[in-house]
MIPAKOL-357420 format. One record per residue: residue number from 0; z, x, y of N, C-alpha, C in turn. Coordinates in nm, 2 decimals. Layout:
pos:n.up:n.east:n.north:ca.up:ca.east:ca.north:c.up:c.east:c.north
NUM:Z:X:Y:Z:X:Y:Z:X:Y
...
END
This chain:
pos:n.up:n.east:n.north:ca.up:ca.east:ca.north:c.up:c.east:c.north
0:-0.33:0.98:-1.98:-0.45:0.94:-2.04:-0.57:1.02:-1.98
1:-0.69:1.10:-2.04:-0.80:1.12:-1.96:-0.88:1.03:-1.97
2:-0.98:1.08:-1.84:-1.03:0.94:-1.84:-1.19:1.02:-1.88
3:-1.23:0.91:-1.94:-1.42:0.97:-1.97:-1.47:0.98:-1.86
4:-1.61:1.06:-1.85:-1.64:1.06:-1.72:-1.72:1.00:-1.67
5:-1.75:0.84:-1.71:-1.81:0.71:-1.65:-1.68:0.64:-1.58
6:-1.55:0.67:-1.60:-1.44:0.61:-1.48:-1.45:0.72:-1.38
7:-1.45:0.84:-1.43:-1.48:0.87:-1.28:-1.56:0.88:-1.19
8:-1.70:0.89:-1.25:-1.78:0.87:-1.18:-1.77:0.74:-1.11
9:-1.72:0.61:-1.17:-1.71:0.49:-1.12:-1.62:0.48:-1.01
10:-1.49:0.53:-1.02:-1.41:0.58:-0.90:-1.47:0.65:-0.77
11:-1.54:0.76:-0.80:-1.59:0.79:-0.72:-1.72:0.74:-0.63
12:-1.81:0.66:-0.72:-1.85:0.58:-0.64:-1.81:0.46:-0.56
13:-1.71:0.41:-0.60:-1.61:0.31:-0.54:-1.60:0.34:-0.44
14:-1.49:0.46:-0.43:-1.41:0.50:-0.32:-1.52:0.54:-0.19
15:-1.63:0.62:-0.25:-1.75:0.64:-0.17:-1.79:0.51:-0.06
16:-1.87:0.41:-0.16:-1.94:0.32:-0.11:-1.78:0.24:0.03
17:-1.68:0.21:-0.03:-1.56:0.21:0.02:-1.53:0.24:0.15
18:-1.55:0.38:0.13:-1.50:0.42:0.31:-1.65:0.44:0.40
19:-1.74:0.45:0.33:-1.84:0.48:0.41:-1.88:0.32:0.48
20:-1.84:0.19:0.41:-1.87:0.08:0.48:-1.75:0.04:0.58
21:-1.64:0.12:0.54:-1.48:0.13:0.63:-1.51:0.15:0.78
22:-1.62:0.30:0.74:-1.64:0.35:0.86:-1.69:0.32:0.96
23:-1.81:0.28:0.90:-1.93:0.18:0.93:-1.89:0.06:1.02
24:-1.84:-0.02:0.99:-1.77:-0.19:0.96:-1.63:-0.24:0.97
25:-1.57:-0.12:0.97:-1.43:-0.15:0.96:-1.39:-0.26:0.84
26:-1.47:-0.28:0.73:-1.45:-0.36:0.60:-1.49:-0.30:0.49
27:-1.43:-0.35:0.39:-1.41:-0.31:0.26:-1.46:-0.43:0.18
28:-1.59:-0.48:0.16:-1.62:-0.59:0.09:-1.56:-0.66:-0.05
29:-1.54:-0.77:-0.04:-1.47:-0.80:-0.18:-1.55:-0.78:-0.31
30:-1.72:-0.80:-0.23:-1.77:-0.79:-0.39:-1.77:-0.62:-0.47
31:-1.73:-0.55:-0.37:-1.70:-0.38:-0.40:-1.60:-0.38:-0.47
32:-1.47:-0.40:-0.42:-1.34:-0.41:-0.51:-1.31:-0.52:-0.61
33:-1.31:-0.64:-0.58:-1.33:-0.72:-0.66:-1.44:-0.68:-0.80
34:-1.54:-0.66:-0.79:-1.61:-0.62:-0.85:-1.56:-0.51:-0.95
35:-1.54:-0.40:-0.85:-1.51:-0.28:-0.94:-1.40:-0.27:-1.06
36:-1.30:-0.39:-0.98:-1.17:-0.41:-1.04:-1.20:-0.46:-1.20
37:-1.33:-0.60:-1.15:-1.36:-0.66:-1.27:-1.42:-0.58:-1.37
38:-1.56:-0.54:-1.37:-1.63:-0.40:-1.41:-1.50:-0.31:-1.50
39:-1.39:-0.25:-1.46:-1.30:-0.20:-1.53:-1.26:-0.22:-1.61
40:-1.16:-0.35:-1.56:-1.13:-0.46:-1.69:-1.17:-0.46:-1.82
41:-1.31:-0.51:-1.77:-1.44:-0.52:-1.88:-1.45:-0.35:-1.97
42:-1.47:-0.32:-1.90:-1.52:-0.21:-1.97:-1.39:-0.12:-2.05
43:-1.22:-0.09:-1.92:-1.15:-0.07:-2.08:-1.11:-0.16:-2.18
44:-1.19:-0.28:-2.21:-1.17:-0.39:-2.29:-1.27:-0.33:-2.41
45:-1.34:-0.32:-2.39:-1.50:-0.26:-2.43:-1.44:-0.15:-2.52
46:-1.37:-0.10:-2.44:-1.35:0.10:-2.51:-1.23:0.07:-2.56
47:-1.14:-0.02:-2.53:-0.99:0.05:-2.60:-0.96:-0.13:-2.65
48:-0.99:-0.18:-2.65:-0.97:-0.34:-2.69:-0.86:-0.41:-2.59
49:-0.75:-0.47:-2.67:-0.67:-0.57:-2.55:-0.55:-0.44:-2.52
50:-0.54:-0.33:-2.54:-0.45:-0.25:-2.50:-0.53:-0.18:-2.40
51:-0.67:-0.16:-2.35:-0.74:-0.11:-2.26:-0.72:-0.23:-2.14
52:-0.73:-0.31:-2.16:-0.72:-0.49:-2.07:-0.60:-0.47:-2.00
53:-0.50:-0.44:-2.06:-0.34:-0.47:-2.03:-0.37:-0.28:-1.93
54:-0.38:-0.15:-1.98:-0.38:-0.09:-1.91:-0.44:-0.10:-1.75
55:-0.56:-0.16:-1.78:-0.66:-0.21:-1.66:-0.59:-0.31:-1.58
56:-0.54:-0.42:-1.64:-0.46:-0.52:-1.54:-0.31:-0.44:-1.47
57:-0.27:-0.39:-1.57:-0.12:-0.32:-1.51:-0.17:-0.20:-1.44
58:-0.26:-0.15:-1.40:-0.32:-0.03:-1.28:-0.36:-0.16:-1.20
59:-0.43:-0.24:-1.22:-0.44:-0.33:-1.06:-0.36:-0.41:-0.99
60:-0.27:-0.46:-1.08:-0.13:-0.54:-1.03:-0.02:-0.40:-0.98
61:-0.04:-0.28:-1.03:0.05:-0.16:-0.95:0.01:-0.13:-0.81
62:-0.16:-0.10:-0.81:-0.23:-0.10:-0.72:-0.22:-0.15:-0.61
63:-0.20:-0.32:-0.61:-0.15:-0.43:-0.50:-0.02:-0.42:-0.51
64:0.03:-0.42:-0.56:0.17:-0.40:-0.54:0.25:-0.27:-0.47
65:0.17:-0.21:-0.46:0.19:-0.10:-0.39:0.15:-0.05:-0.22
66:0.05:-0.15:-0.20:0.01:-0.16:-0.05:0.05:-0.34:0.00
67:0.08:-0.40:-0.08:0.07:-0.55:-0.05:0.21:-0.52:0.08
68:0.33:-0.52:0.07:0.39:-0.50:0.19:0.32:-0.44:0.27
69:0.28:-0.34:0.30:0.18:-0.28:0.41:0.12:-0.41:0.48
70:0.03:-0.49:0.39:-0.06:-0.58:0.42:0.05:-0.63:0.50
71:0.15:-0.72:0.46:0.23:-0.84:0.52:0.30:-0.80:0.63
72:0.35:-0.71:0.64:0.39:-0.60:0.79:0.22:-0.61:0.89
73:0.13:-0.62:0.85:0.03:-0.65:0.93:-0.02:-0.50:0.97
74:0.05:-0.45:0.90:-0.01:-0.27:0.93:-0.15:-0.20:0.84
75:-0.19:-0.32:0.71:-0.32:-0.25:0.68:-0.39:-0.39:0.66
76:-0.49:-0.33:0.66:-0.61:-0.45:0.58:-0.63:-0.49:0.42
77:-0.66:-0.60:0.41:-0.64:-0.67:0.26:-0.76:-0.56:0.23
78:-0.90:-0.52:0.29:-0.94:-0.47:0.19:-0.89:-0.30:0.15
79:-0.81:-0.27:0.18:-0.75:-0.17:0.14:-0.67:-0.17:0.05
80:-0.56:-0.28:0.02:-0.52:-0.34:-0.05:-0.57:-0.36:-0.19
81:-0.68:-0.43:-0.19:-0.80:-0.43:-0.28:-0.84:-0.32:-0.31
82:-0.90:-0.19:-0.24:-0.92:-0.10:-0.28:-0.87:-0.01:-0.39
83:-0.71:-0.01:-0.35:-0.63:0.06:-0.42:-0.59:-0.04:-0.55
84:-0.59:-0.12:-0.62:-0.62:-0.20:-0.69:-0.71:-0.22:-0.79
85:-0.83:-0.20:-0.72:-0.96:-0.14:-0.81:-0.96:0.00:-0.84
86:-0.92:0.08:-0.78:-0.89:0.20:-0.84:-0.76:0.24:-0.93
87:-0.69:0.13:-0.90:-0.56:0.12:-1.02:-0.62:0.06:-1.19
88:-0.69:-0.04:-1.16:-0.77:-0.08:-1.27:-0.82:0.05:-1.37
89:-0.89:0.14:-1.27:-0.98:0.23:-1.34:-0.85:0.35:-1.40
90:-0.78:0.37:-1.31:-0.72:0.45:-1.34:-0.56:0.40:-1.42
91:-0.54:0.32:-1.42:-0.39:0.24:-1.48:-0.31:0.27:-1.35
92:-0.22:0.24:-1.42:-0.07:0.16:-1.31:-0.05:0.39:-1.24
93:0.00:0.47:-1.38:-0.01:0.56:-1.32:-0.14:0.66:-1.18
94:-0.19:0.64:-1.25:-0.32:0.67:-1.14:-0.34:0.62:-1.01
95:-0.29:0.47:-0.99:-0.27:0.40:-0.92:-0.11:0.47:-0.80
96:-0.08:0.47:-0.84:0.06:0.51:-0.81:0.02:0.70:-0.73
97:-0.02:0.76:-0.82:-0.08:0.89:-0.73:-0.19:0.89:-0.68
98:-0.26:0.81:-0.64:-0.36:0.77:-0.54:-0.33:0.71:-0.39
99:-0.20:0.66:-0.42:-0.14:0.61:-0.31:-0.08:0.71:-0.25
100:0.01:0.82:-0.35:0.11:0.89:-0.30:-0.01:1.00:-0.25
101:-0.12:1.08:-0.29:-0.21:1.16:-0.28:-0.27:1.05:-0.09
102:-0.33:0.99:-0.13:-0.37:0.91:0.01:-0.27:0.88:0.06
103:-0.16:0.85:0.11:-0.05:0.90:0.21:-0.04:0.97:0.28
104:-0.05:1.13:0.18:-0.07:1.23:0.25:-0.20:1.28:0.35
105:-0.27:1.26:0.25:-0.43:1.23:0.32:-0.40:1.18:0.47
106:-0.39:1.05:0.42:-0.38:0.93:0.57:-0.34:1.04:0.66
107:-0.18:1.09:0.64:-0.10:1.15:0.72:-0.14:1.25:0.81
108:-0.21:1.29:0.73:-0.35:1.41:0.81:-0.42:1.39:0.85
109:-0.46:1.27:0.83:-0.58:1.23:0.92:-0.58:1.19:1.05
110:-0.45:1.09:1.00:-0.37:1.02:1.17:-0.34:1.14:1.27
111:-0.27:1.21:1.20:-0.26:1.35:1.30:-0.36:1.42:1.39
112:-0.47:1.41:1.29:-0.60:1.48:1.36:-0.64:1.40:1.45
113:-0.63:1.29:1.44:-0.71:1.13:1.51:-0.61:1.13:1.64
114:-0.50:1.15:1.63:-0.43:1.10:1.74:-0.41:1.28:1.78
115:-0.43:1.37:1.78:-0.48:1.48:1.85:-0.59:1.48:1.90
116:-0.71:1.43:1.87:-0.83:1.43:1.88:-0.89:1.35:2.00
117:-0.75:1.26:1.99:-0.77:1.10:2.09:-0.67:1.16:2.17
118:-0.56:1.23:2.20:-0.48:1.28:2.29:-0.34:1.17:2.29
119:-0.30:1.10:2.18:-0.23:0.98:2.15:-0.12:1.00:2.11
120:-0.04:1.15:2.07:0.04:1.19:2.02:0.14:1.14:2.03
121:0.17:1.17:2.17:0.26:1.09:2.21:0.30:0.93:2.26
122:0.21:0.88:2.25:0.22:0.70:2.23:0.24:0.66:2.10
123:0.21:0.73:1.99:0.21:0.71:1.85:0.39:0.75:1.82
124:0.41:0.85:1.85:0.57:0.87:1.85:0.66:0.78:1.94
125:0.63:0.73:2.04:0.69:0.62:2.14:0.66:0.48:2.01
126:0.56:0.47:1.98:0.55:0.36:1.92:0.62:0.35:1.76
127:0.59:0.44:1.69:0.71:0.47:1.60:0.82:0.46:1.63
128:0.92:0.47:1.71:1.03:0.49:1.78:1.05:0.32:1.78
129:0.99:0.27:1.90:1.00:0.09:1.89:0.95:0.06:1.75
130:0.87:0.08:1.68:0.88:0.04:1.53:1.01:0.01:1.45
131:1.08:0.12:1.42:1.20:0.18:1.39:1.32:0.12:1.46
132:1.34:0.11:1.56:1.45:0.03:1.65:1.38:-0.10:1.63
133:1.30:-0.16:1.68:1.29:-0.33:1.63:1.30:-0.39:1.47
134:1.28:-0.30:1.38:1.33:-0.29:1.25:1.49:-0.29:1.26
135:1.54:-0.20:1.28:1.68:-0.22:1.29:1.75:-0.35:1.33
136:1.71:-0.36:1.43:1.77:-0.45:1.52:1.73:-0.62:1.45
137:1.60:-0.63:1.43:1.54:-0.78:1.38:1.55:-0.80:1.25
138:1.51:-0.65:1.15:1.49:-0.68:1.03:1.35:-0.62:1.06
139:1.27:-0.56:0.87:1.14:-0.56:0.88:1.06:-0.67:0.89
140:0.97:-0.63:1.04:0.86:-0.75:0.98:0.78:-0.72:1.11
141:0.66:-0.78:1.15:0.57:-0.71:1.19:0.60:-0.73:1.35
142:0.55:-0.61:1.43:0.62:-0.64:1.60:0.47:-0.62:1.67
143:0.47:-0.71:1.71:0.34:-0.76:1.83:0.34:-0.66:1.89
144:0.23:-0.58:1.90:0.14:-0.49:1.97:0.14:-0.38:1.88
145:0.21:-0.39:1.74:0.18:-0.26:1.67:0.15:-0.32:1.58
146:0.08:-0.39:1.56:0.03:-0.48:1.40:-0.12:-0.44:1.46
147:-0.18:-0.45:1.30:-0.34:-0.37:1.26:-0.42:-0.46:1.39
148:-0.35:-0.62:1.41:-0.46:-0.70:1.52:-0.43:-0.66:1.65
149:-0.30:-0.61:1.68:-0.30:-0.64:1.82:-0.26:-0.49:1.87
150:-0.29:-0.38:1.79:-0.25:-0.24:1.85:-0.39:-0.25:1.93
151:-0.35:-0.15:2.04:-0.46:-0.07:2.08:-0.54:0.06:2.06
152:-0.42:0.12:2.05:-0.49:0.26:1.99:-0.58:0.28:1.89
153:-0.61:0.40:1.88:-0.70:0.44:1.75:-0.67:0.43:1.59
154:-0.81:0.37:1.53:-0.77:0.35:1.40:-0.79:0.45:1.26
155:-0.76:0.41:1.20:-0.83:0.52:1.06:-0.84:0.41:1.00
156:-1.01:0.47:0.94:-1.07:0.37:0.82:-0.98:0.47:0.71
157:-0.87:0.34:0.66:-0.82:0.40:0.52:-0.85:0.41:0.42
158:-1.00:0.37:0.43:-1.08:0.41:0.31:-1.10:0.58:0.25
159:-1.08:0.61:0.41:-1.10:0.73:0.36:-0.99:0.84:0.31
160:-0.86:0.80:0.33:-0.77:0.92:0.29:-0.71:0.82:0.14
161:-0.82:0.71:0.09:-0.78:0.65:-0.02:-0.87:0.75:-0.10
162:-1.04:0.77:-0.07:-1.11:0.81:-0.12:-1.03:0.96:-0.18
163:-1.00:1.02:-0.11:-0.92:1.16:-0.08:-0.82:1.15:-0.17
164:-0.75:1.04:-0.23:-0.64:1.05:-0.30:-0.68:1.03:-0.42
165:-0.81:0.94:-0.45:-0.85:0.91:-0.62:-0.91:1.04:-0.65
166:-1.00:1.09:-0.58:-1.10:1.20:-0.61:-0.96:1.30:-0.58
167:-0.83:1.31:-0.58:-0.75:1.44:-0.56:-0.67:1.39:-0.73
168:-0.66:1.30:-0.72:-0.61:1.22:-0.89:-0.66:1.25:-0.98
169:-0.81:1.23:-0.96:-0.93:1.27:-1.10:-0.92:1.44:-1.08
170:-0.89:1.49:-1.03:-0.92:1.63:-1.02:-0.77:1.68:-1.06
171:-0.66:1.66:-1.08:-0.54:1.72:-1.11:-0.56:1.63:-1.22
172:-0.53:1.54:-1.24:-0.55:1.49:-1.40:-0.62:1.56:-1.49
END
């Protein structure tokens, strides 16, 4: 599908306002995603009738569905979650889906730079390691001191290698 260029612009303001209060705040406000999510809805309801609705709902239920384990492992924040959700909206289930995989990569470079930057390299690989072995051993599920509440180390606002992934979506689309 292309998208007109009031979704993208809408995307890109999202993802903007998004990481820059990430940054800020370490939050992603509901009335931003929520919002945006709704806003979508509405609007490919507007432009394409109940086949624009069902597009828009099935990009936000891919969306969540796609970070919602994350959430429950305790490794990201619901508003990221949300994020990627409202940007599924705008973009459908597909768009949704390369936004994640595009910000992945993102993330992946960013963590790198951050735990270079922070000198963490190697605690982040120790900690991967017990990740991975307490997984095996217990099963997946979240291990006290490496969950989003109780790590210490450095964080990344995932707003931002989300922003990185829609604005890398809109642009190869």
């Amino acid at each position: 599908m292309t998208w007109p260029p009031v979704h993208a612009v809408a995307v890109v303001g999202t993802v903007l306002a998004a990481a820059v209060s990430d940054v800020m705040s370490r939050r992603i406000p509901n009335a931003l995603t929520l919002g945006a999510a709704a806003v979508a809805i509405g609007m490919h309801g507007v432009l394409s009738g109940w086949s624009g609705v069902v597009f828009a709902v099935s990009g936000w239920a891919v969306g969540l569905a796609l970070f919602f384990p994350l959430f429950a492992l305790k490794g990201m924040g619901a508003g990221d979650v949300k994020l990627l959700a409202a940007i599924g909206a705008w973009l459908g289930p597909l768009g949704a889906v390369w936004t994640a995989l595009y910000g992945a990569v993102a993330g992946g470079v960013m963590a790198v730079a951050v735990a270079l930057a922070r000198r963490y390299v190697g605690t982040a690989v120790r900690n991967l390691g017990t990740l991975l072995r307490s997984w095996r051993i217990a099963g997946v599920r979240p291990v006290e001191g490496l969950t989003l509440g109780s790590a210490s180390g450095p964080r990344l606002p995932y707003a931002l290698p989300l922003a990185a992934g829609a604005i890398l979506t809109l642009w190869v689309r």
